[in-house]
C-alpha positions, 0 to 999 in steps of 0.5 A, spaced: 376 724 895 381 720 899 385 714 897 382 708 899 387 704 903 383 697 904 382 692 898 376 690 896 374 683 892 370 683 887 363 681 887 361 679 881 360 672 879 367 668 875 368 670 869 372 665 864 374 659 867 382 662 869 388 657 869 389 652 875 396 653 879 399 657 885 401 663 879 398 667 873 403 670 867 398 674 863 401 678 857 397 684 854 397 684 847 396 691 842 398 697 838 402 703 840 397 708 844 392 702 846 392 705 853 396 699 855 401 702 860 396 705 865 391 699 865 397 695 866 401 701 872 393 700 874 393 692 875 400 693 879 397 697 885 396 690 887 401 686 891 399 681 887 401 683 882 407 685 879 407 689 872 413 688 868 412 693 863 416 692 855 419 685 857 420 683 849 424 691 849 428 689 855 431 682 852 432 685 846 427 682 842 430 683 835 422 684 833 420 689 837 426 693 839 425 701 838 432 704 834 431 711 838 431 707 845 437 701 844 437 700 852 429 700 855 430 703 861 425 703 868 422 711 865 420 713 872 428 712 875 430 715 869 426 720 870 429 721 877 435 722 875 436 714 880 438 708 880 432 703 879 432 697 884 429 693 880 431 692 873 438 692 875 445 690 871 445 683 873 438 682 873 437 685 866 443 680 864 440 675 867 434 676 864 437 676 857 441 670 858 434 665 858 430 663 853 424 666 852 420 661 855 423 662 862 422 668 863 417 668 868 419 663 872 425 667 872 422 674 874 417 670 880 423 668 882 426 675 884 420 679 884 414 679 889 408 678 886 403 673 885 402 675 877 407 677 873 404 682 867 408 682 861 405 689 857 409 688 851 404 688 846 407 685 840 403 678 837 410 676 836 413 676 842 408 672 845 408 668 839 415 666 841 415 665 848 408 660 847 413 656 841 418 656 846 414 651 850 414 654 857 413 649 862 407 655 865 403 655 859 397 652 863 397 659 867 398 664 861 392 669 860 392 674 856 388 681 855 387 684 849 388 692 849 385 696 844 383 703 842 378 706 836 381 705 830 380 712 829 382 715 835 389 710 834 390 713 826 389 719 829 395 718 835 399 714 829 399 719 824 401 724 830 408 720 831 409 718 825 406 722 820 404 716 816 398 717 812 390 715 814 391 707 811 397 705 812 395 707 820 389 704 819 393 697 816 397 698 822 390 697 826 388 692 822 393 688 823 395 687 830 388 686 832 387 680 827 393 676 829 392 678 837 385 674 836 389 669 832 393 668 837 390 667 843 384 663 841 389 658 837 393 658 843 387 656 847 388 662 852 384 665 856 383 672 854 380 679 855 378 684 851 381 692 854 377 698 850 380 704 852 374 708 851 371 704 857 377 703 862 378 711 860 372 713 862 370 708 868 376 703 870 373 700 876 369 695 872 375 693 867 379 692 873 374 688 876 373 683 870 381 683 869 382 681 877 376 676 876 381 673 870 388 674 874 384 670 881 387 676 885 382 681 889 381 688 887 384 693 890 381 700 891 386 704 890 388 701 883 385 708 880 390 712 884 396 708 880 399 715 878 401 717 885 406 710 887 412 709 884 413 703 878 419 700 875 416 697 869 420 698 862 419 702 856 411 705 855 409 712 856 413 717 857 407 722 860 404 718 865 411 717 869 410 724 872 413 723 878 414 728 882 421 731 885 420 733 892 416 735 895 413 728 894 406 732 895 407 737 889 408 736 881 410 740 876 407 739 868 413 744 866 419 741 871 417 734 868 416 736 860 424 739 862 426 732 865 424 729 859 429 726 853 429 729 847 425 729 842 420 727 846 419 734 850 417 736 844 411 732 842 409 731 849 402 738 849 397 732 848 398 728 854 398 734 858 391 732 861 395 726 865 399 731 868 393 735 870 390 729 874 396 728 878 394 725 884 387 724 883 383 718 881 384 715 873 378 715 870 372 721 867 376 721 860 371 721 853 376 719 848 374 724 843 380 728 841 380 723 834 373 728 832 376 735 831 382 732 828 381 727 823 377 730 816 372 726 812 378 723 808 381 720 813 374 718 816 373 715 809 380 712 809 379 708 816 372 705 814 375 703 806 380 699 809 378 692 808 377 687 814 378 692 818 370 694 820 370 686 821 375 685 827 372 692 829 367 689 830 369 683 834 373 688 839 366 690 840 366 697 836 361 700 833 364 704 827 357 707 825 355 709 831 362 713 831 361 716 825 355 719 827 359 721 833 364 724 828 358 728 824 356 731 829 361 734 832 364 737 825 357 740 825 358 743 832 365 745 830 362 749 823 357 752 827 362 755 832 366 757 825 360 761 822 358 764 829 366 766 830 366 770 822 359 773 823 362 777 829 369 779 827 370 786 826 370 787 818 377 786 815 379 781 821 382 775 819 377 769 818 378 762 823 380 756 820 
């Protein structure tokens, strides 16, 4: 399959009414592992677009910046061994030195691109910046990114070792005062399910672009092969190559990476599998093997939480049923492993 290199527009019919004005500021709004940083390197494909990455991270928002990374940086830079042309000192303490509410007006400034796209995810950065009275208000957008609260304990337990509710309250949280926000707001704003982009983003981007008044561009599924100098997000998926630009080396990157994440990186093997070639044809489904009946029963108890799911567009039930079958698979390969070890084996777990 080969990278289309002419844009198409979209043509489906106008979604929500989009802010009036020559240029968007769209904010996306999550949890950690929401998919947020490929929708958005995915969006950045456009020429019209420029996807800023952690902006909240990059000012130093007291709120959201991480103790392990004090100085966010541009990862694919970094991961380069480079200078980043983009977010350089003097942009950077530029950047720091304005009120939250002119930061996009700032980065249209110096940064081409007719939308700027802000994936900090955090309600609270948003928050901030719409109560510093931006004179841009009237062309804010938001996109809420969001992943099955199963699959989002399952990454977060992963990461931090917390235990199932206090993941699943995490979950809870973020999504009620994301949708809080942006209907209070008055923003424009669209729903991102992970499991949906994962699986086929044409539409997703489609929609999104419809959101943004910009044409989609055929090649935004091939985000992973261009070079971005967004800040902060995920690691695994700035596997950009050394040269030869045409090769990629799961074990060359997993070396470049930071300590300690070179050690907790095996999960995301699959983003460097698919180097180069088309996003998409992902089933979001690791959560089934991994989450056990107490986990499953943690996430459903939480209260409040099956209610936003279900404004997000999730169908939890159907999820457990999906979980239940695969638990039931998973024994069938259990009991057909034990009755053909030779006696005295040791029995699978």
């Amino acid at each position: 399959m080969t990278e289309p290199t002419e844009p198409t527009r979209s043509t489906e019919p106008a979604g929500p009414a989009v802010p009036s004005g020559p240029s968007r500021r769209a904010y996306i709004l999550g949890t950690p592992f929401c998919g947020s940083t490929v929708f958005g390197q995915a969006l950045g494909v456009s020429p019209a677009v420029s996807y800023l990455g952690e902006v909240d991270r990059l000012v130093q928002f007291p709120g959201t910046m991480f103790a392990e990374e004090p100085e966010p940086t541009c990862h694919h830079c970094e991961l380069l061994g480079q200078p980043c042309p983009v977010w350089t000192e003097e942009r950077v303490a530029a950047a720091r030195a304005l009120p939250y509410g002119r930061l996009m007006d700032f980065f249209e400034s110096e940064i081409d691109g007719s939308v700027m796209l802000d994936g900090s995810k955090h309600p609270h950065w948003l928050r901030s910046v719409m109560d510093d009275e931006p004179v841009d208000r009237d062309r804010t957008v938001a996109f809420v990114a969001v992943r099955s609260p199963f699959a989002f304990c399952n990454s977060y337990q992963f990461r931090t070792g917390c235990p199932t509710w206090q993941a699943a309250n995490v979950w809870r949280d973020v999504y009620y005062d994301a949708i809080r926000l942006v209907t209070r707001a008055g923003l424009p704003f669209m729903v991102v399910r992970y499991e949906d982009f994962a699986l086929d983003p044409e539409p997703e981007l489609r929609s999104a672009c419809t959101l943004l008044g910009v044409p989609y561009d055929a090649a935004m599924p091939y985000f992973q092969k261009r070079p971005t100098h967004d800040v902060g997000g995920n690691y695994s998926v700035f596997a950009a190559p050394r040269e030869p630009a045409d090769q990629f080396s799961s074990d060359a990157f997993r070396d470049r990476l930071p300590e300690p994440l070179a050690e907790r990186v095996e999960q995301d093997q699959a983003y460097w599998d698919y180097w180069g070639k088309p996003f998409g044809g992902w089933v979001d489904d690791k959560w089934q093997r991994s989450l056990t009946a107490a986990d499953v029963e943690q996430v459903l108890q939480t209260p409040g939480l099956a209610d936003v799911a279900n404004l997000l567009g999730y169908q939890l039930t159907a999820e457990v049923q999906a979980w239940q079958r695969r638990q039931t698979a998973l024994e069938a390969e259990r009991t057909a492993a034990a009755a053909s070890a030779p006696e005295g084996a040791p029995q699978p777990s």
